[in-house]
VMD Tcl script that builds the backbone (N, CA, C; Angstrom):
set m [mol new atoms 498]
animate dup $m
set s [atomselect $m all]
$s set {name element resname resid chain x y z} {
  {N N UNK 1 A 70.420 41.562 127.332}
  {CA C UNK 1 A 71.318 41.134 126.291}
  {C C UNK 1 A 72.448 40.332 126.940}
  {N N UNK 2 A 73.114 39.095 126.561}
  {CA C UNK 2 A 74.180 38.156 126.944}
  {C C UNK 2 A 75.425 38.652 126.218}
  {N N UNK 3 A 76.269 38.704 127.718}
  {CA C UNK 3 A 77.757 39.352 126.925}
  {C C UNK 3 A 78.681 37.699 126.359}
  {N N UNK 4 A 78.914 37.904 125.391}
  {CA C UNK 4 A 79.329 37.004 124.430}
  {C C UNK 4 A 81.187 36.936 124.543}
  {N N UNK 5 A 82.430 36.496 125.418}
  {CA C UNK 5 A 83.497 36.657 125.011}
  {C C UNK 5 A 84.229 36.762 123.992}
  {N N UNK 6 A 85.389 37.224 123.495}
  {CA C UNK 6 A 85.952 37.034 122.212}
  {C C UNK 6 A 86.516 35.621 122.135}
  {N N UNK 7 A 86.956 35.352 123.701}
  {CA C UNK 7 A 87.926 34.017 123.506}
  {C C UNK 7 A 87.088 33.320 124.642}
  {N N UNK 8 A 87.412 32.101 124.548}
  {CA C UNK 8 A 87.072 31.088 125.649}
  {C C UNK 8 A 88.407 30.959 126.178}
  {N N UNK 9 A 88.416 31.480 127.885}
  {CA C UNK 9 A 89.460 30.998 128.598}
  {C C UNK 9 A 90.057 29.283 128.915}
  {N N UNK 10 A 89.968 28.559 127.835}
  {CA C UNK 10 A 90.550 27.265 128.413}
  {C C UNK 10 A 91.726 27.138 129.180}
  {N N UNK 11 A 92.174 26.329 130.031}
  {CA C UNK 11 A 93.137 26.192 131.216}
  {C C UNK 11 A 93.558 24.822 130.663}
  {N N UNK 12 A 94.976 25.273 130.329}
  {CA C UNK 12 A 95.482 23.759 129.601}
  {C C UNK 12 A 96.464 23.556 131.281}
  {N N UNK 13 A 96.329 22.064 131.506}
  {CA C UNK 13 A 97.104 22.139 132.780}
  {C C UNK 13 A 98.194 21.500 132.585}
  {N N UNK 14 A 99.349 21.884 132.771}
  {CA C UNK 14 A 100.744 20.799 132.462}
  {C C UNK 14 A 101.157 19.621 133.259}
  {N N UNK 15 A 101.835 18.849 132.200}
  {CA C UNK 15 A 102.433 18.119 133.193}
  {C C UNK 15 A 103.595 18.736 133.804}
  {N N UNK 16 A 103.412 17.442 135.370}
  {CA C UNK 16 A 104.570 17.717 136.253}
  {C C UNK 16 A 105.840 18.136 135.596}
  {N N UNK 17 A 106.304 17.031 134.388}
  {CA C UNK 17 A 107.612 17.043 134.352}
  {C C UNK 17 A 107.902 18.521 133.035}
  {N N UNK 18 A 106.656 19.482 132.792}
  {CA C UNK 18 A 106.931 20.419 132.199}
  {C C UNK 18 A 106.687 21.641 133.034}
  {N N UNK 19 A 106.139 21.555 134.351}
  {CA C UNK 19 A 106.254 22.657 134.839}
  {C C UNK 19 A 107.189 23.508 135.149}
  {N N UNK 20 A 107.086 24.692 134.628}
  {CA C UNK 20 A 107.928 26.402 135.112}
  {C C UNK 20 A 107.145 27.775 135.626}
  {N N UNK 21 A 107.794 28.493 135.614}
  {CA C UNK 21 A 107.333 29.153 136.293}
  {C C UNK 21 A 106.671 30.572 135.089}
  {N N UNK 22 A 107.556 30.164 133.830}
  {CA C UNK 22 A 107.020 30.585 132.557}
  {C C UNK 22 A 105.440 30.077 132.759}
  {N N UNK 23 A 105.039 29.060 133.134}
  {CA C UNK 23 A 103.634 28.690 132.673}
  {C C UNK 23 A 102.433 28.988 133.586}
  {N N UNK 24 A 103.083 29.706 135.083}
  {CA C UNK 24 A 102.483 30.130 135.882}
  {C C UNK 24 A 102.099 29.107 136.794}
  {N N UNK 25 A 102.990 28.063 136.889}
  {CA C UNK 25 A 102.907 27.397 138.369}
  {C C UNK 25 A 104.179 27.376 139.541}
  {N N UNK 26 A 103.228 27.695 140.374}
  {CA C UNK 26 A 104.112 27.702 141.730}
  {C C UNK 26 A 104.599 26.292 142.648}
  {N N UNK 27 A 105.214 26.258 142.963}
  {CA C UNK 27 A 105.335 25.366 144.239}
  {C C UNK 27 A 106.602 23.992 143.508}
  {N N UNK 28 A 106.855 24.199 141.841}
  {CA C UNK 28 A 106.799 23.017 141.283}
  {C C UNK 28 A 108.563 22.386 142.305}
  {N N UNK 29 A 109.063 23.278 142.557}
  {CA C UNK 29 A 110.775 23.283 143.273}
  {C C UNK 29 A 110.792 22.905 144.795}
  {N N UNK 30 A 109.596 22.925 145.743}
  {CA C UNK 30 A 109.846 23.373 146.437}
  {C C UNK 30 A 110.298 22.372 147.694}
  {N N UNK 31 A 111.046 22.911 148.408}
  {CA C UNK 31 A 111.931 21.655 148.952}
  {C C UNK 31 A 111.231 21.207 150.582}
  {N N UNK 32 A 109.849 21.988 150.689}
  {CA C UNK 32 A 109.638 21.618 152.448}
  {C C UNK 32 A 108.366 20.692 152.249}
  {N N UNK 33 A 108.311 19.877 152.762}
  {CA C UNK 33 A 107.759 18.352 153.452}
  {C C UNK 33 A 106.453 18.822 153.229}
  {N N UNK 34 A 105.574 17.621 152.771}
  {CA C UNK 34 A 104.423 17.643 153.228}
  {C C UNK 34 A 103.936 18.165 154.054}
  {N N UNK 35 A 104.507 17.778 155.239}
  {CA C UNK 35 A 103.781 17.830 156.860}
  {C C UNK 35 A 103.995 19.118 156.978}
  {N N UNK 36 A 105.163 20.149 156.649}
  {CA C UNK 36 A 105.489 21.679 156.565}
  {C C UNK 36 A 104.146 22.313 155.908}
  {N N UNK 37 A 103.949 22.081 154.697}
  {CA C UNK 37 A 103.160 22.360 154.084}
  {C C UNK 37 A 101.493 22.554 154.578}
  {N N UNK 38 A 101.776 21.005 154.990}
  {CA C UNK 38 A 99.949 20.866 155.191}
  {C C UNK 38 A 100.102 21.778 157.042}
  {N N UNK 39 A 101.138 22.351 157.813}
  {CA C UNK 39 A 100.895 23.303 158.733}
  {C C UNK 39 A 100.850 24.593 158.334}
  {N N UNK 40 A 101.266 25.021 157.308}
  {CA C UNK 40 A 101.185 26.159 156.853}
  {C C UNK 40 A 100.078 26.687 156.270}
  {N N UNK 41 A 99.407 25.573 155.615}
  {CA C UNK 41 A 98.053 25.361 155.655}
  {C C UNK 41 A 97.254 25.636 156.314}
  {N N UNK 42 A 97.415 25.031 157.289}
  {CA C UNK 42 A 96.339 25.119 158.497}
  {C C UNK 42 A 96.949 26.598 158.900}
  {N N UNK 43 A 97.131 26.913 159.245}
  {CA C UNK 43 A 98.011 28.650 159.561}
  {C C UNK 43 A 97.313 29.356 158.724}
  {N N UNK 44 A 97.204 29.519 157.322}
  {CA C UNK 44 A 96.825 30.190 156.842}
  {C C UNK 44 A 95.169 29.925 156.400}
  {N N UNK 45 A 94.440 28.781 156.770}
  {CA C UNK 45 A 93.406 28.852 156.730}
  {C C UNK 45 A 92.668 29.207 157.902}
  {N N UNK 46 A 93.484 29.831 159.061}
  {CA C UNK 46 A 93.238 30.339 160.718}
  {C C UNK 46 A 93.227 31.825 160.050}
  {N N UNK 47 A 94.379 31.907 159.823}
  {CA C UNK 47 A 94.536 33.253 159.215}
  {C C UNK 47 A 92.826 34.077 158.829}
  {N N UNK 48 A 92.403 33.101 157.780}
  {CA C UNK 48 A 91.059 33.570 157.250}
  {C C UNK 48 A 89.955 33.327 158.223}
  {N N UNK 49 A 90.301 32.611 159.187}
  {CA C UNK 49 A 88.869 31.871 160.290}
  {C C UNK 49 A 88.213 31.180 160.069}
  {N N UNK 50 A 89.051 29.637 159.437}
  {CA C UNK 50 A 88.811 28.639 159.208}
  {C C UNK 50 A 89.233 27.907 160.098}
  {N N UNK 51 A 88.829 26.311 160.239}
  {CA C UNK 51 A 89.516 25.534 161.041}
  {C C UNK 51 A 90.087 24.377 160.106}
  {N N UNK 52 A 91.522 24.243 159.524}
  {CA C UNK 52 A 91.750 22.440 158.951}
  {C C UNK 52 A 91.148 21.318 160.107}
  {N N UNK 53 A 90.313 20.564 159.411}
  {CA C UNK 53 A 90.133 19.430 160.131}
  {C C UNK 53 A 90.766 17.950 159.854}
  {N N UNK 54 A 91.169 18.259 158.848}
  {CA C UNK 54 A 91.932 16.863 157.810}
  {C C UNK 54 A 92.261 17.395 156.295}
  {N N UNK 55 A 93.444 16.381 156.685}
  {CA C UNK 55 A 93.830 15.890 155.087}
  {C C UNK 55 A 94.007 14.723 154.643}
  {N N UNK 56 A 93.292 14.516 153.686}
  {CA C UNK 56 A 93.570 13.036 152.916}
  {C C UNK 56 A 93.770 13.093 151.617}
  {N N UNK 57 A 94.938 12.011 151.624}
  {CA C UNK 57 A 95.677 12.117 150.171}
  {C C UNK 57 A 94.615 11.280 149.425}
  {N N UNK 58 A 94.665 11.211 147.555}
  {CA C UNK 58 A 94.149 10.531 147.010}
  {C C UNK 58 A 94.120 10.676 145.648}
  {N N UNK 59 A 93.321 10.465 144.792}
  {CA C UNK 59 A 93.142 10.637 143.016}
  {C C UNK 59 A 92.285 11.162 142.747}
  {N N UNK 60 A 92.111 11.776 141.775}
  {CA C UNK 60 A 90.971 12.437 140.995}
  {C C UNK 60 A 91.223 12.054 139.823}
  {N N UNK 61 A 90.882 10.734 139.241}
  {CA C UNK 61 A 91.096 10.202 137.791}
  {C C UNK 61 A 92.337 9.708 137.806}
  {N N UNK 62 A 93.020 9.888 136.769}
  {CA C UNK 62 A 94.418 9.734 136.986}
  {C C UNK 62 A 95.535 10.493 138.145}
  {N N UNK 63 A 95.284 11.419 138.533}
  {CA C UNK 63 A 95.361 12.314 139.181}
  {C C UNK 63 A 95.817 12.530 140.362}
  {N N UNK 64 A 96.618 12.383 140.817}
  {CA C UNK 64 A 97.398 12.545 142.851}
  {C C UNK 64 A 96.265 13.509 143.059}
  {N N UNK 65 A 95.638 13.560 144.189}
  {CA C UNK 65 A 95.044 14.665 145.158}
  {C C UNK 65 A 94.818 15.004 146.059}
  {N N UNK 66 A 94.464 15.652 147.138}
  {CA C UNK 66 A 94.513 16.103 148.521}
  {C C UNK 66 A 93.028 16.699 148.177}
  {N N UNK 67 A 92.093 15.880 149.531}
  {CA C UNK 67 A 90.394 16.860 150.385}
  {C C UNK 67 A 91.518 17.799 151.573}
  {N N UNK 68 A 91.189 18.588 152.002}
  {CA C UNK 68 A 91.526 19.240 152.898}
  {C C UNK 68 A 89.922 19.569 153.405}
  {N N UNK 69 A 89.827 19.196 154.519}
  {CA C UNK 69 A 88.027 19.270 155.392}
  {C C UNK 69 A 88.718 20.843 156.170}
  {N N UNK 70 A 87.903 21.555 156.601}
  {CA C UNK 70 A 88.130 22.985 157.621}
  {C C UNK 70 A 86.080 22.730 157.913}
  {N N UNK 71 A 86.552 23.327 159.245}
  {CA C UNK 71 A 85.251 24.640 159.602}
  {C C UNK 71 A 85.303 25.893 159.215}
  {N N UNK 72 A 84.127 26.386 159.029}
  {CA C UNK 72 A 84.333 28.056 159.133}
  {C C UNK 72 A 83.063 28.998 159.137}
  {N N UNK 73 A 83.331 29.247 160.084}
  {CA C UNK 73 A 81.941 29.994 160.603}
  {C C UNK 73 A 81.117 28.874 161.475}
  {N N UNK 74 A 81.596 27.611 161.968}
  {CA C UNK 74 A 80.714 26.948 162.709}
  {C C UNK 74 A 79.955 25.902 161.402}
  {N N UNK 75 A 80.342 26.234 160.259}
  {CA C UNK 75 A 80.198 25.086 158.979}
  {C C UNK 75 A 81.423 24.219 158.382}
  {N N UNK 76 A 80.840 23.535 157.976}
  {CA C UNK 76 A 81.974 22.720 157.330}
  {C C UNK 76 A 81.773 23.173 155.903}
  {N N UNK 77 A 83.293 22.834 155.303}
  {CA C UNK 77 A 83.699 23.247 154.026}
  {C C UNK 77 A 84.977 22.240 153.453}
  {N N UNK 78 A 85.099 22.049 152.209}
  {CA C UNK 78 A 86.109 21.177 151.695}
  {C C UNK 78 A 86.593 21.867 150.407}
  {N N UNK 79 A 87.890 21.338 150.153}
  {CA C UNK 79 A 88.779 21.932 149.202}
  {C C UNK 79 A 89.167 20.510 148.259}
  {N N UNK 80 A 88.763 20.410 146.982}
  {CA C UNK 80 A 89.381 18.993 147.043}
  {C C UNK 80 A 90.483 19.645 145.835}
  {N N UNK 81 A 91.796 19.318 145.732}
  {CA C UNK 81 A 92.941 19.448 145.263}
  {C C UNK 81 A 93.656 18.344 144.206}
  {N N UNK 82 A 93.920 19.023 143.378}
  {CA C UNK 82 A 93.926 17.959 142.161}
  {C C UNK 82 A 95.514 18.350 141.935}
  {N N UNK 83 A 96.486 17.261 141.940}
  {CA C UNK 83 A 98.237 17.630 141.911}
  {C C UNK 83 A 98.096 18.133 140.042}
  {N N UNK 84 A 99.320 17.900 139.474}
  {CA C UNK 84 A 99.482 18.351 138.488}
  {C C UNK 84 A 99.895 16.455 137.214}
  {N N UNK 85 A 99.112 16.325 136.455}
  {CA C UNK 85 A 99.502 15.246 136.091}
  {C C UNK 85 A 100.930 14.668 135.945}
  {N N UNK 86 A 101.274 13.599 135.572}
  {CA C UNK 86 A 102.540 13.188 135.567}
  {C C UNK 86 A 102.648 12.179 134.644}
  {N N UNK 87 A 103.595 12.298 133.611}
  {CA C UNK 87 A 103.651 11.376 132.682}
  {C C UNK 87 A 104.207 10.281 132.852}
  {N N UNK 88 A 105.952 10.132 133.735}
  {CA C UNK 88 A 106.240 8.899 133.688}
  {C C UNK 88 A 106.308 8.636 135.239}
  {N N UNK 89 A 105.069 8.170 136.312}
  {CA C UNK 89 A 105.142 8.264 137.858}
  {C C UNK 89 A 106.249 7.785 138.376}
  {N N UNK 90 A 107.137 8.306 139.412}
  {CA C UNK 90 A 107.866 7.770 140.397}
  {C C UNK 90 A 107.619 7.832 141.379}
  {N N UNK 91 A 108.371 7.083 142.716}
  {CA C UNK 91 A 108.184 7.926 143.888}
  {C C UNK 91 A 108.194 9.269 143.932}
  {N N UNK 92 A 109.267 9.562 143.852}
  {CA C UNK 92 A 109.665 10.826 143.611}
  {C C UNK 92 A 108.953 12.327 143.295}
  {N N UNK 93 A 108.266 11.786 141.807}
  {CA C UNK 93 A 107.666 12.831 141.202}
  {C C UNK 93 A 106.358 12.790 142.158}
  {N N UNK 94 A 105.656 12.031 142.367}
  {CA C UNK 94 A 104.330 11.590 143.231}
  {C C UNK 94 A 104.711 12.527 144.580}
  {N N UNK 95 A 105.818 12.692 145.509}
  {CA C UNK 95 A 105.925 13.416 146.376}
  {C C UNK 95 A 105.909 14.793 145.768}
  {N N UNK 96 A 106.907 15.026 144.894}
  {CA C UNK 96 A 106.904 16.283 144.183}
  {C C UNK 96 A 105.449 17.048 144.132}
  {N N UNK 97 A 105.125 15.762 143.179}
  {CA C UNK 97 A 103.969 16.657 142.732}
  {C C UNK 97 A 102.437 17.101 143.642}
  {N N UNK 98 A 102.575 16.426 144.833}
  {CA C UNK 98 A 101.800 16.169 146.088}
  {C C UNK 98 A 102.263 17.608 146.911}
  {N N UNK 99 A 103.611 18.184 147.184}
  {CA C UNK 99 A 104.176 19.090 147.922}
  {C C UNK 99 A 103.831 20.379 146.411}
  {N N UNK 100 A 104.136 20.365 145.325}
  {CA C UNK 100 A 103.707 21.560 144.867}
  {C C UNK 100 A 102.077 21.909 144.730}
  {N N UNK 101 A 100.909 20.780 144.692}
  {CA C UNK 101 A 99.725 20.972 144.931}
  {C C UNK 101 A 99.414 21.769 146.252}
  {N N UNK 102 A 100.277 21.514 147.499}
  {CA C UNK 102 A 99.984 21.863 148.618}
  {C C UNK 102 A 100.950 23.428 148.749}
  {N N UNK 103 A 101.877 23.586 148.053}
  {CA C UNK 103 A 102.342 25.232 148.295}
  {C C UNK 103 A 101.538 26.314 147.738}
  {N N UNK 104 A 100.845 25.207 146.004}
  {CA C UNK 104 A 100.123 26.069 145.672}
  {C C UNK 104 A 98.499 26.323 146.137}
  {N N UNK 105 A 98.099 25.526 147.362}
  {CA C UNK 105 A 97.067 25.583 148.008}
  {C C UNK 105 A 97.207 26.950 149.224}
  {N N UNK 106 A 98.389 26.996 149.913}
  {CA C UNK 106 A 99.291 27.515 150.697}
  {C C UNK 106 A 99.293 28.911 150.310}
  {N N UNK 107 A 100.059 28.989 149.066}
  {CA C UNK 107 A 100.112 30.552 148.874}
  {C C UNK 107 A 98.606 31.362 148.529}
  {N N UNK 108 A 97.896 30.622 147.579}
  {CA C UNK 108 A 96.335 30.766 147.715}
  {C C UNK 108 A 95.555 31.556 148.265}
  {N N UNK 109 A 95.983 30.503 149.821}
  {CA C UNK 109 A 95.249 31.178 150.352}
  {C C UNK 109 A 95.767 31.906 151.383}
  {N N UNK 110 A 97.213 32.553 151.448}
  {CA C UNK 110 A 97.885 33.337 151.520}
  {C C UNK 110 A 97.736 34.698 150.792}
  {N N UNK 111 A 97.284 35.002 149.724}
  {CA C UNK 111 A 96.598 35.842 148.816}
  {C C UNK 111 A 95.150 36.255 148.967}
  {N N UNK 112 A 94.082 35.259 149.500}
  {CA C UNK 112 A 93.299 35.601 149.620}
  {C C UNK 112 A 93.090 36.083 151.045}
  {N N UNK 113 A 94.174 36.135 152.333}
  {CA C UNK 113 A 94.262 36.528 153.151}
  {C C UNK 113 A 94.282 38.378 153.003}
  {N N UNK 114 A 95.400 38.054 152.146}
  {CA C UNK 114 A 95.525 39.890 151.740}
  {C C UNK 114 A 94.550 40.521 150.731}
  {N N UNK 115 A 93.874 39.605 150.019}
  {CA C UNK 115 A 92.568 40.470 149.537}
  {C C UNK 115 A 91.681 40.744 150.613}
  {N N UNK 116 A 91.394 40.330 151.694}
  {CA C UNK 116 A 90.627 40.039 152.480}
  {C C UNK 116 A 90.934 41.736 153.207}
  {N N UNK 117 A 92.353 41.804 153.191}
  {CA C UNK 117 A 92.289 43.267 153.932}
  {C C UNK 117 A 92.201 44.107 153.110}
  {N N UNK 118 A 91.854 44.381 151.825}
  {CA C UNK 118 A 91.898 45.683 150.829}
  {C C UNK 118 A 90.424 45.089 150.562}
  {N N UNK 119 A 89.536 44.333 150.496}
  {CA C UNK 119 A 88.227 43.941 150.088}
  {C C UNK 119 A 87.527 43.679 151.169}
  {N N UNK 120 A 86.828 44.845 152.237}
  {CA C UNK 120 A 85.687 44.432 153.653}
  {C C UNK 120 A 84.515 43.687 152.830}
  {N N UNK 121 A 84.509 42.640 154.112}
  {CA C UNK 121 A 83.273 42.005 153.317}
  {C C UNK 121 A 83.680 40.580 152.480}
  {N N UNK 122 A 85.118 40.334 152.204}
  {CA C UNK 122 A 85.165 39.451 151.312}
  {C C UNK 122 A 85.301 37.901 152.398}
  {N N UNK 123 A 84.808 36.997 151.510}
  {CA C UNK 123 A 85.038 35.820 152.313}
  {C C UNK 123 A 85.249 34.118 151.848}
  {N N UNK 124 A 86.579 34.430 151.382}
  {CA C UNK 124 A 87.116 33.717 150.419}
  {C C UNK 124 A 87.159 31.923 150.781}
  {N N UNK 125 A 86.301 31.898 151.650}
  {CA C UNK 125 A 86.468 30.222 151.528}
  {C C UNK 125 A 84.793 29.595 151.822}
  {N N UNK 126 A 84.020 30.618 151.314}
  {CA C UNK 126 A 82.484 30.167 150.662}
  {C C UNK 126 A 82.331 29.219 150.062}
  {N N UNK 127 A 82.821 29.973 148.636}
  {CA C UNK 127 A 82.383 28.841 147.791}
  {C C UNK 127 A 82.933 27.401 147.948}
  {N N UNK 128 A 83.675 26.912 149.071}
  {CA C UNK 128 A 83.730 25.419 149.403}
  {C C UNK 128 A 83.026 25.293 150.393}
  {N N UNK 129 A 82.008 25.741 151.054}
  {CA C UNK 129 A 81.156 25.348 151.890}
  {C C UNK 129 A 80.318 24.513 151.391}
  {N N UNK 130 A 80.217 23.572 152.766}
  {CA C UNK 130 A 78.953 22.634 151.968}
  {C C UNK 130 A 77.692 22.421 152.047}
  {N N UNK 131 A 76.570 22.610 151.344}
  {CA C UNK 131 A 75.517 22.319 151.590}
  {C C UNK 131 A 75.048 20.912 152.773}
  {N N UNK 132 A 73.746 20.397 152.549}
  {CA C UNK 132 A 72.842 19.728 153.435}
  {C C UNK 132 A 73.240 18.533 152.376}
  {N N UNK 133 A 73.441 18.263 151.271}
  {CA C UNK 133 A 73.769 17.015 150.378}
  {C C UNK 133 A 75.520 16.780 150.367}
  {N N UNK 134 A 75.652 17.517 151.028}
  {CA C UNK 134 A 77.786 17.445 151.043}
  {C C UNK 134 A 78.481 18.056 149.762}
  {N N UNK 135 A 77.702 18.875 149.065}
  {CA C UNK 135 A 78.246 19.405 148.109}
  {C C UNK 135 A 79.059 20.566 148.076}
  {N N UNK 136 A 80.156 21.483 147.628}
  {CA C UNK 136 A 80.302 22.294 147.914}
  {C C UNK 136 A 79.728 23.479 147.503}
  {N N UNK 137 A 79.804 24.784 147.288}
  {CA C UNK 137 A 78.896 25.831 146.664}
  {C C UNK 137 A 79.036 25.416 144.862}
  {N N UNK 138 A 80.628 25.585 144.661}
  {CA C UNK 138 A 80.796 25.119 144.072}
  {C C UNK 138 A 79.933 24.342 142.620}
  {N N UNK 139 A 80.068 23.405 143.575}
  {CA C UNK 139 A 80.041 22.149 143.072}
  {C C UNK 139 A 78.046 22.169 142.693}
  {N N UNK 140 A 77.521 23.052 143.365}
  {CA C UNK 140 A 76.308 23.193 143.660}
  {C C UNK 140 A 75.628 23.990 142.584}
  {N N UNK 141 A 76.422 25.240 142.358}
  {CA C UNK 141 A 76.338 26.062 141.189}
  {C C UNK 141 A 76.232 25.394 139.739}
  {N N UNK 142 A 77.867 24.569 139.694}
  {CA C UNK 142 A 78.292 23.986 138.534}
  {C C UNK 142 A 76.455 23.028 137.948}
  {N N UNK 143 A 75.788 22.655 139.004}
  {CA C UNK 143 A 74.936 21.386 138.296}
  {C C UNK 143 A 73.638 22.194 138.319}
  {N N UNK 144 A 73.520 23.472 139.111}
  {CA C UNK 144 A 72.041 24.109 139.438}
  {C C UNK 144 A 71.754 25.663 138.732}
  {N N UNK 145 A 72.957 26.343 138.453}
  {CA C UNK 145 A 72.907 27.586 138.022}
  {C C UNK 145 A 72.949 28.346 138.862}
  {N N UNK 146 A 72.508 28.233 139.765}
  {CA C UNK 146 A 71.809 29.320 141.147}
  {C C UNK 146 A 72.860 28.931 142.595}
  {N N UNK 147 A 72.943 29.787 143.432}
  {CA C UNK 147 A 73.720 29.817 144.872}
  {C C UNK 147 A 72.665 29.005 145.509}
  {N N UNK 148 A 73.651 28.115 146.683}
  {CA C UNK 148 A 72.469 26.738 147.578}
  {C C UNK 148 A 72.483 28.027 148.711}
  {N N UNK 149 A 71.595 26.896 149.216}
  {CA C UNK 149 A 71.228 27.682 151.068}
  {C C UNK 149 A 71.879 26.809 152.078}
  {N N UNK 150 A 73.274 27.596 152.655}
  {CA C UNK 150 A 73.622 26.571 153.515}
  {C C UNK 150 A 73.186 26.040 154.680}
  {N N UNK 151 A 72.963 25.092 155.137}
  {CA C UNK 151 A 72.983 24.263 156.125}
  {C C UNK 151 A 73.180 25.537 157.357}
  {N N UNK 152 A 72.458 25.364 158.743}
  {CA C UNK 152 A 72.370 26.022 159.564}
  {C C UNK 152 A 73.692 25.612 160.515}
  {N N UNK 153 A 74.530 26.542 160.964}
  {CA C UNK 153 A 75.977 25.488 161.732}
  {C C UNK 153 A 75.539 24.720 162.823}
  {N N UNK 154 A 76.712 23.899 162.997}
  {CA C UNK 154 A 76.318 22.964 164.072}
  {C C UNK 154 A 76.473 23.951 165.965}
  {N N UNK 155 A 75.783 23.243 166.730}
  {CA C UNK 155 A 75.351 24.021 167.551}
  {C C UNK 155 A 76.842 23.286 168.915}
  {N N UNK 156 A 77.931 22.431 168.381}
  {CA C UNK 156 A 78.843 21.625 169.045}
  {C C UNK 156 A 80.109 22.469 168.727}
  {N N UNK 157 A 79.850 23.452 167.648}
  {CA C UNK 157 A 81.324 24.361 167.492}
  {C C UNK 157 A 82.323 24.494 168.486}
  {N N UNK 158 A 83.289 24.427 168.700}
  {CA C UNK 158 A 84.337 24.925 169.984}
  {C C UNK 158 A 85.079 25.886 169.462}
  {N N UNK 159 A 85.534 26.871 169.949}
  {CA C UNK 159 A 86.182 27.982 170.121}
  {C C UNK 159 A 87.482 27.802 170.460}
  {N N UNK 160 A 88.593 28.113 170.112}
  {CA C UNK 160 A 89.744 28.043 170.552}
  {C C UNK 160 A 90.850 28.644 170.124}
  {N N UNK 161 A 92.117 28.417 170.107}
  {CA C UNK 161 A 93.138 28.560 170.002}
  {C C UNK 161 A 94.324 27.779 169.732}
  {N N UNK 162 A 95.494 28.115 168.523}
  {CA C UNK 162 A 96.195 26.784 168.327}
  {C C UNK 162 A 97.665 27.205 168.338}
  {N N UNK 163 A 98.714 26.684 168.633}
  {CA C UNK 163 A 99.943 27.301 168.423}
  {C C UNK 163 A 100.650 26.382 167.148}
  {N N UNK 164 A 101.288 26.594 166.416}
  {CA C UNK 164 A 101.878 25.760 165.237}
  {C C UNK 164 A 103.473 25.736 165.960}
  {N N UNK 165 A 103.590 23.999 166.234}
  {CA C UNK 165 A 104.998 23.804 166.267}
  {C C UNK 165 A 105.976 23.438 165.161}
  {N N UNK 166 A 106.911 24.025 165.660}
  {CA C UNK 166 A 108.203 24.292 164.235}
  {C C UNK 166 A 108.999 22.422 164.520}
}
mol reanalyze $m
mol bondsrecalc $m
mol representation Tube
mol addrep $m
């Protein structure tokens, strides 16, 4: 038998220039730099035992956005990040809204760090792994119904260690 919801969860997303914290977005205030950001990033995607390999800014439709590429597990995986629309663009808001996409990428996965210790077993940056076609799980599900088979890792992995300068 198919469980049927009462409601359909739609996700209305706001614009920039209406975001609060009433509406449940984070990051919309926040005063540290890109470059802060996208290290804290990388910090906290170590945290989980990932590697950032890049970031590139860009659009998704109308849309400001950030790919963030990582390894993990000796695979590659991508995050692609969609800012928050913006009705009348400035410089300004375009940085804005570029630095709250990235705190709220930040705290994320700052959260899924700490599920990670009350949930053995969990491994919260799967479903952006990418298949053998560059797709992510994702993205793989959304068009197939079913979980892909990932790609075997590459056999060039390096091992290491990183220090984050302030």
């Amino acid at each position: 038998m198919e469980f049927i919801p009462d409601e359909q969860g739609d996700v209305t997303v706001p614009f920039f220039e209406d975001a609060s914290s009433a509406l449940g977005v984070v990051g919309y205030t926040t005063s540290l730099s890109e470059a802060k950001l996208q290290a804290k990033i990388k910090q906290a995607m170590a945290d989980l035992g990932g590697v950032v390999t890049g970031f590139q800014s860009g659009k998704f439709g109308d849309r400001h956005a950030y790919r963030i590429d990582f390894i993990y597990y000796g695979s590659a995986g991508r995050m692609d990040i969609a800012c928050l629309p913006i009705r009348k663009e400035t410089p300004a808001r375009v940085r804005q809204t570029r630095r709250q996409a990235l705190f709220s990428v930040w705290k994320r996965l700052e959260s899924q760090f700490n599920s990670m210790l009350v949930s053995p077993g969990d491994f919260p940056l799967v479903p952006y792994m990418l298949d053998e076609k560059g797709r992510t799980m994702l993205e793989y599900m959304q068009g197939a119904g079913r979980l892909p088979e990932l790609p075997e890792p590459s056999s060039d992995t390096v091992d290491g260690e990183f220090t984050e300068i302030e």
